[in-house]
C-alpha positions as CSV (number, residue, x, y, z in Angstrom):
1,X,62.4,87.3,97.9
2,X,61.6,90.6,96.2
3,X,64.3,92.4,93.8
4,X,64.8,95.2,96.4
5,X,64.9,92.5,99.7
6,X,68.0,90.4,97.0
7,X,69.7,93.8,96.5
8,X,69.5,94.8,100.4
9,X,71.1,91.8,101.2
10,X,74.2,93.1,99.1
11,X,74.1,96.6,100.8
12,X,74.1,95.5,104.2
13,X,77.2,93.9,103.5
14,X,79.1,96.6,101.7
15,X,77.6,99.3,103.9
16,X,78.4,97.5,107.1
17,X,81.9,96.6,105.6
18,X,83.1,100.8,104.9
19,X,82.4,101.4,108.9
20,X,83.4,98.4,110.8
21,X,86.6,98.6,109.1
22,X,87.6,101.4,110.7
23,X,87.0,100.2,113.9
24,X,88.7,97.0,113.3
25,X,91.8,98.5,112.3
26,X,92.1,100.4,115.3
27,X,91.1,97.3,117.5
28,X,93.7,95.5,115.3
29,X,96.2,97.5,116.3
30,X,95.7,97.8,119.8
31,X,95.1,94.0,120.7
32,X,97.3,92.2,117.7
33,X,97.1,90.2,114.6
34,X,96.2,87.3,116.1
35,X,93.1,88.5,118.4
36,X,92.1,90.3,114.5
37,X,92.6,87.4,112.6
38,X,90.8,84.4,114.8
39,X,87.7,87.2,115.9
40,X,87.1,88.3,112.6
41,X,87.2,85.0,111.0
42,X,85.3,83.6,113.3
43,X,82.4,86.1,112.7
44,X,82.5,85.2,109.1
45,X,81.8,81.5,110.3
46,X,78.9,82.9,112.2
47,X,77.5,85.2,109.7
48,X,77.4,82.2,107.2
49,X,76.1,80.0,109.2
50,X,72.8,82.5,110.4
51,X,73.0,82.8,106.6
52,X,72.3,79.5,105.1
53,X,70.7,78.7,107.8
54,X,68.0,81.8,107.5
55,X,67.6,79.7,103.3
56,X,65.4,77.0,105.7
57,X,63.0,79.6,106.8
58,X,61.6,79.9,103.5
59,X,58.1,81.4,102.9
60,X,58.1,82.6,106.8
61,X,58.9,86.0,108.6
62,X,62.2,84.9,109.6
63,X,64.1,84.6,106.2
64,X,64.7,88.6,105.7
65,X,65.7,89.2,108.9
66,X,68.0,85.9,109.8
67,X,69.6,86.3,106.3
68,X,70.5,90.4,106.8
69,X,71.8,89.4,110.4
70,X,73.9,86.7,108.8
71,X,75.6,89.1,106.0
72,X,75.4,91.8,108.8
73,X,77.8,89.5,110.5
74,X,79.9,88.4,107.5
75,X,80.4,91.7,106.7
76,X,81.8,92.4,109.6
77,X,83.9,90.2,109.3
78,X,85.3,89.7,106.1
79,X,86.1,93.2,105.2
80,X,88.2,93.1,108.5
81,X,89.9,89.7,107.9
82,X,91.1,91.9,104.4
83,X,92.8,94.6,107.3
84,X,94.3,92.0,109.0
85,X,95.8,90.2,106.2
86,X,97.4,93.5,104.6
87,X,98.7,93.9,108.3
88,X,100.7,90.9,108.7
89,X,101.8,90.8,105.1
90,X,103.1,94.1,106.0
91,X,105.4,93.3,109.1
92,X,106.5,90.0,107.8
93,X,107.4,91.3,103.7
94,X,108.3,94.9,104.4
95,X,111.6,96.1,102.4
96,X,111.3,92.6,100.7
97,X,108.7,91.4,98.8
98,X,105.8,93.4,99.7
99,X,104.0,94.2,96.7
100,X,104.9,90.6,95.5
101,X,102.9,89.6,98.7
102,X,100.2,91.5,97.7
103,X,99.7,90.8,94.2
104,X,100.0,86.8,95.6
105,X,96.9,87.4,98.3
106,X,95.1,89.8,95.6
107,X,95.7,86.6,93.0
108,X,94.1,84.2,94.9
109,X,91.5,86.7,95.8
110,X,90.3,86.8,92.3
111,X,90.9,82.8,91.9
112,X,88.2,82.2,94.5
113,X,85.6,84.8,92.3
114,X,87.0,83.2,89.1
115,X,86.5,79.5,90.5
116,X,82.8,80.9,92.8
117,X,82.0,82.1,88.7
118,X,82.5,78.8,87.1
119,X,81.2,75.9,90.1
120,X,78.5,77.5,92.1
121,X,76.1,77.6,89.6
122,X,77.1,73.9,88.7
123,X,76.5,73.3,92.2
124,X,73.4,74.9,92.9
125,X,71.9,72.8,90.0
126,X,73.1,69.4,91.4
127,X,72.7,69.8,95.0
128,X,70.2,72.5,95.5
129,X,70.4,76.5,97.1
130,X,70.5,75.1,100.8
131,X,73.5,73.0,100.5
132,X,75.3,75.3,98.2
133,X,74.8,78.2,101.3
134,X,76.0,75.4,103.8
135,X,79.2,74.9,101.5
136,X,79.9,77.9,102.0
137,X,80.0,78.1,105.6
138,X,81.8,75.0,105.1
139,X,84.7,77.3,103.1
140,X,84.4,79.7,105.9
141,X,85.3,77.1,108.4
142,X,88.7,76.2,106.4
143,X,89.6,79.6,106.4
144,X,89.4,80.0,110.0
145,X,91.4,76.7,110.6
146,X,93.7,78.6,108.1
147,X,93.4,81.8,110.2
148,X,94.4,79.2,113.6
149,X,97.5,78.1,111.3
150,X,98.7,81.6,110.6
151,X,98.3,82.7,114.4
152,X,100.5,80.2,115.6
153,X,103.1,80.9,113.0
154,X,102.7,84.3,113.8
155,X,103.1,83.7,117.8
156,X,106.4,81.6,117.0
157,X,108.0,84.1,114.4
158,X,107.4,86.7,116.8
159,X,109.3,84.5,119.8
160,X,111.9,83.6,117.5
161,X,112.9,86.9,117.0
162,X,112.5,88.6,120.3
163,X,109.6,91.0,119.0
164,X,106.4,89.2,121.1
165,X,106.7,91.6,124.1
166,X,107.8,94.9,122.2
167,X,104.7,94.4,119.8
168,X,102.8,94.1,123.1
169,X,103.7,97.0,124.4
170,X,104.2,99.7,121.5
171,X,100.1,98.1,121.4
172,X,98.9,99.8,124.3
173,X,99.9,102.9,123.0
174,X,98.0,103.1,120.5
175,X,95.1,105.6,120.6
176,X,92.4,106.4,118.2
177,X,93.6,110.3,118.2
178,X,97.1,109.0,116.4
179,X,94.9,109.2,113.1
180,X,95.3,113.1,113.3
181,X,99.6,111.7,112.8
182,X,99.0,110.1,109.9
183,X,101.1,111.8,107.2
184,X,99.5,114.0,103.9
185,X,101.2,111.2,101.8
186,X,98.7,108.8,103.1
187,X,95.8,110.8,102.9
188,X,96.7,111.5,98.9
189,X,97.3,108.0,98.5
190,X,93.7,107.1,99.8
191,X,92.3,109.4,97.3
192,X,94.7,107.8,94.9
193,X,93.3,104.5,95.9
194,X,89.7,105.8,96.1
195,X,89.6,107.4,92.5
196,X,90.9,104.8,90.6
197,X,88.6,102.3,92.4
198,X,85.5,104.7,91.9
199,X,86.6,103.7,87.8
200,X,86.9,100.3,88.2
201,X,84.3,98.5,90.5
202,X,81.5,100.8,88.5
203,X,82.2,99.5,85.5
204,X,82.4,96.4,85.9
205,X,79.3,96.2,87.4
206,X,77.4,97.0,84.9
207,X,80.4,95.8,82.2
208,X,77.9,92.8,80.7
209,X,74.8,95.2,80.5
210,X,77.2,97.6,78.9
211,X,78.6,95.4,76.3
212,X,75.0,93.9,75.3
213,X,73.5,97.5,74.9
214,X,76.3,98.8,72.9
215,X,78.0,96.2,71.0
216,X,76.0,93.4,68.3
217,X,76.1,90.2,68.1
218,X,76.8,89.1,72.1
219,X,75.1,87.4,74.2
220,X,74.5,87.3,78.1
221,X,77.0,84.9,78.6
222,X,79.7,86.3,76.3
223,X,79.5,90.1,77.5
224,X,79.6,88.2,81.2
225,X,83.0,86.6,80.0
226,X,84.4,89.5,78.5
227,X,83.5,91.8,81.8
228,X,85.5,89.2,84.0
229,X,88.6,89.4,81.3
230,X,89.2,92.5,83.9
231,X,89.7,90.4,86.9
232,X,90.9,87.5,85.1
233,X,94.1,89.5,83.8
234,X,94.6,90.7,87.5
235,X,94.4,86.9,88.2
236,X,97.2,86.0,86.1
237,X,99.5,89.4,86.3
238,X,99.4,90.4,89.8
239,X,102.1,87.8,91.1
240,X,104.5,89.4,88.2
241,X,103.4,92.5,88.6
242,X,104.3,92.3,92.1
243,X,108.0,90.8,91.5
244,X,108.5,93.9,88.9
245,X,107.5,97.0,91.8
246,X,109.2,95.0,94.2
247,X,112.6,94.8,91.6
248,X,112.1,98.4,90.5
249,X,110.7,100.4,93.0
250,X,109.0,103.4,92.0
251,X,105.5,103.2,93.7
252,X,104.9,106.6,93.0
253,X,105.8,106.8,89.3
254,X,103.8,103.2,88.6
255,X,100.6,104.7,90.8
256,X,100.7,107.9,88.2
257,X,101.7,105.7,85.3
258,X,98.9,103.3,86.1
259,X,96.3,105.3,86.4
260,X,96.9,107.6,82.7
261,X,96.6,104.7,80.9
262,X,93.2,103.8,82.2
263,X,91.9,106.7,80.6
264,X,92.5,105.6,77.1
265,X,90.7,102.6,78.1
266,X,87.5,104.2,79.2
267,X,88.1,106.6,75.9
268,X,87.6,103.4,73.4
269,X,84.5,102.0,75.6
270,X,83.1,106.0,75.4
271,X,83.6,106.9,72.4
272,X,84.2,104.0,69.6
273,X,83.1,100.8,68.6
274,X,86.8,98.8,69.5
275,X,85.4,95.4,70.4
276,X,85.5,95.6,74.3
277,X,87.7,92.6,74.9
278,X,90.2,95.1,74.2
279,X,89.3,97.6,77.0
280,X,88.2,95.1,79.5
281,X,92.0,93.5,79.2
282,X,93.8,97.0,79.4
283,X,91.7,97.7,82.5
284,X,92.6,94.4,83.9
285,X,96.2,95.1,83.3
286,X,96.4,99.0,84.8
287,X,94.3,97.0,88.0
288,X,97.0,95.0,88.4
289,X,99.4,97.6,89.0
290,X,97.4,99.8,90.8
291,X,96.6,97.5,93.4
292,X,100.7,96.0,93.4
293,X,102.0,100.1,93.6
294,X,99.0,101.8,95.8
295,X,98.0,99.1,98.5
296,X,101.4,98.1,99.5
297,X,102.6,101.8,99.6
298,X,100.7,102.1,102.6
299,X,102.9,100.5,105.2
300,X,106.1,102.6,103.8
301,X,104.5,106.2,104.8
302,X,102.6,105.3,108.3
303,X,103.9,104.1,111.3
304,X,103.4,99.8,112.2
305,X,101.9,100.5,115.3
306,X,98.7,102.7,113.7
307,X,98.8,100.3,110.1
308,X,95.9,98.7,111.0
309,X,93.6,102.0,111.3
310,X,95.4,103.2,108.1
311,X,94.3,100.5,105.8
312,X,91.2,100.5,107.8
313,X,90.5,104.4,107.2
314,X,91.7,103.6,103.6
315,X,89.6,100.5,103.2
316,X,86.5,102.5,104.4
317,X,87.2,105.6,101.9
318,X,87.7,103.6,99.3
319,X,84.2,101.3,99.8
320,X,82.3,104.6,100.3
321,X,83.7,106.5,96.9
322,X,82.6,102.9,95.3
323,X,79.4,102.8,96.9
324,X,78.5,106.2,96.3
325,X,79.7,105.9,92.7
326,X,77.6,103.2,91.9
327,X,74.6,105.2,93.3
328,X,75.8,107.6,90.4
329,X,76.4,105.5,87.6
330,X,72.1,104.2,88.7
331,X,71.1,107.8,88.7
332,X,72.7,108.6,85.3
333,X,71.7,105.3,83.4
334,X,68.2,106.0,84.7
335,X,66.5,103.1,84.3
336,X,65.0,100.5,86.4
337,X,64.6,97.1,84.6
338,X,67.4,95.5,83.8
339,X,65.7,93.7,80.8
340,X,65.3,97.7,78.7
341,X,67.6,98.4,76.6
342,X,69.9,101.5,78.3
343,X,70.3,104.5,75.3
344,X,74.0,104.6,74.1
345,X,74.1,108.2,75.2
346,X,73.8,107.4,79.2
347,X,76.0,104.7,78.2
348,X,78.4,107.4,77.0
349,X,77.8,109.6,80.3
350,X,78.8,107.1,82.3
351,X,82.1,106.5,81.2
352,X,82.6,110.0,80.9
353,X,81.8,109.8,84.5
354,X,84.4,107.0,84.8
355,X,87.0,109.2,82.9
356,X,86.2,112.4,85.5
357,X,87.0,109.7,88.3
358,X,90.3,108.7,86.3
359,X,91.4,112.0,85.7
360,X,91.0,112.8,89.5
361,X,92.9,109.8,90.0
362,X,96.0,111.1,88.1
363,X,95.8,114.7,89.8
364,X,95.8,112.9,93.4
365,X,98.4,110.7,92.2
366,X,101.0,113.3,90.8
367,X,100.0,115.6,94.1
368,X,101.7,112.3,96.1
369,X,104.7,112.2,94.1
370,X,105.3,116.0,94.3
371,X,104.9,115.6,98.3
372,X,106.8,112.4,98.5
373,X,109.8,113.9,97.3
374,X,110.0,116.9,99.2
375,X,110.0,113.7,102.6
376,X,112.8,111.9,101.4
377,X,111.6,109.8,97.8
378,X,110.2,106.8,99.8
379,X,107.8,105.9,97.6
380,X,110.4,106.3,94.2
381,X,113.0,104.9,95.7
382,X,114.9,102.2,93.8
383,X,115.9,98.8,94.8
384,X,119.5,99.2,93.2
385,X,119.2,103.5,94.8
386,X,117.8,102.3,98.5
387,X,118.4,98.9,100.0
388,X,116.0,97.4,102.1
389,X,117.8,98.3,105.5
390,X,117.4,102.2,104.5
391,X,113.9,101.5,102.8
392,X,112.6,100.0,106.8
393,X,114.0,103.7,108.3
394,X,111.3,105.7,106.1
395,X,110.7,109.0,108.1
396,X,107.4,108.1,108.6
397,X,108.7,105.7,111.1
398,X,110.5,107.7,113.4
399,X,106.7,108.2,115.0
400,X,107.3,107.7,118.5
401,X,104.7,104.8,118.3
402,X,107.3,103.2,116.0
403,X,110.4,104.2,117.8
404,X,111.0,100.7,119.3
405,X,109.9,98.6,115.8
406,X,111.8,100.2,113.4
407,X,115.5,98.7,114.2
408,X,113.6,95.1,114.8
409,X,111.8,95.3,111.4
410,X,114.9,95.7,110.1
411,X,116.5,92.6,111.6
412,X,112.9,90.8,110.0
413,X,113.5,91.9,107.0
């Protein structure tokens, strides 16, 4: 398999992820979490499967093709499963602990990278490429017996509290024109969302090439370490992180503070020779909050009934910005080996490129806390300033598609 077949197999994933999720999240919300969460993760089974299976065809016509339909299929679903997830963690943590919720599922998120870092490669080396493909199906499998588990508890919550029929109902309302009613404050926080993320995923990226171009002395194992310090500090701060914005409140304020102090980071990695451990950790730490105060801000300013298509529409956005970022970040470093050394220069243009993002990320940010308080102060409200039973009445609920949901969540929660 060529260089250009290898990195194909990553596009069709990421590109096929930013549009199905729109579609999921509409689908989402019109038949349920549960159809969502057992189709989806069903697909990823499939995809998988066509996947590792497609590693057998070796040498033959039928490895490109079985392997793209396999990530075509896991993309498909796995970047929807994601839509689902934030959906249910939404209805069943709202005015509680959401972001704690969120910083919990993003945790273990980055403890299956950290853990897929560390064994696969062991793996691969004892037990050869096919087997290591066919554990993963084997992984996808146990998270659709985890997706069965989580239906069912689902179905009985929903009977225990009376909401099984309403749910149904305020469902087949929903139509794909109720995007035009979603709220400016959700369109800034997507650009929130999709600046800050246009920073991030870049970098890290290319974080190891980076490190070895620019800084003596490490080598291809070390710089690979110190890039993953980023996720590795979301790993360990995003539970905490989660309990603090959930204690505190202040979304809004957290989302601007968040995102200015990511610029010094990308400052230090631009412009001076601070060992990048530094940088890579500070980054990690602004992550963590990001994705604790943006993400689960999301359910406070839409409506349950259209959530789905919101952090679908979102989830889409953001993947494109990423995407088309990283098209940038090729363009400016300019070169296409990966064993030539990259001039410090392009190096230097890049994370001024990072810092334009960044900055954009700030002026979105303060934008949603200027409009947030002329609707009320949702986002800033405090937990001691706004209990929970006046934080589940945001005004963004009193959409008709909500009118029904928004006295029950409040009995959930």
């Amino acid at each position: 398999m060529t260089p250009a077949q290898y990195n194909l197999l990553y596009a069709i994933y990421a590109w096929t992820n930013a549009v199905v999720v729109i579609l999921a999240g509409f689908l989402i919300d019109k038949l349920g979490n549960r159809f969502g969460v057992l189709v989806f993760s069903l697909l990823t089974v499939l995809g998988s499967s066509i996947f590792a299976l497609g590693s057998h065809f070796k040498g033959s016509p039928y490895l490109l093709p079985m392997m793209l339909t396999g990530r075509l299929l896991f993309g498909s679903g796995n970047g929807s499963l994601t839509i689902v997830q934030n959906r249910i963690t939404a209805f069943w943590f709202k005015g509680k602990e959401l972001a704690l919720a969120f910083g919990l599922t993003l945790s273990f998120s980055r403890l299956g990278s950290v853990l897929n870092f560390f064994f696969t490669q062991q793996f691969e080396a004892k037990f050869g490429m096919q087997w290591t493909l066919w554990g993963g199906t084997l992984l996808c499998v146990l998270g659709f017996v985890s997706a069965l588990t989580v239906s069912v508890l689902d179905k009985v919550g929903m009977k225990q509290l009376g909401l099984d029929g309403v749910i149904q109902q305020e469902s087949k309302k929903v139509r794909i024109q109720d995007v035009q009613r979603l709220p400016l404050r959700y369109w800034l926080l997507v650009l929130t969302i999709m600046f800050f993320y246009n920073g991030v995923f870049p970098f890290v990226a290319d974080a190891s090439k980076f490190i070895q171009d620019k800084y003596s002395g490490y080598s291809q194992q070390a710089a690979a370490y110190i890039a993953g310090a980023v996720y590795d500090s979301s790993l360990v701060l995003s539970a905490a992180v989660g309990i603090l914005i959930d204690y505190v409140g202040l979304r809004g304020v957290f989302a601007v503070g968040c995102a200015a102090l990511t610029l010094p980071a990308f400052a230090l990695l631009a412009f001076t020779f601070v060992p990048p451990l530094v940088s890579t950790i500070w980054l990690g730490i602004t992550y963590s909050f990001a994705a604790a105060s943006m993400w689960p801000s999301i359910p406070l300013v839409v409506p349950q009934a259209t959530l789905g298509t919101a952090m679908g529409l979102a989830t889409s956005v953001q993947m494109i910005g990423v995407g088309l970022s990283n098209l940038i970040v090729g363009h400016i470093l300019g070169t296409k080996s990966s064993e030539l050394k990259i001039p410090l220069w392009r190096w230097q243009q890049m994370m001024i490129f990072m810092l334009a993002n960044t900055i954009a990320c700030v002026v979105a940010s303060i934008s949603l806390n200027v409009v947030d308080k002329k609707q009320g102060g949702t986002l800033n409200r405090t937990r001691k300033g706004a209990p929970v039973e006046q934080e589940d009445r945001d005004p963004a609920d009193a959409a008709p598609l909500l009118d029904d949901e928004t006295g029950n969540e409040g009995t959930v929660s």
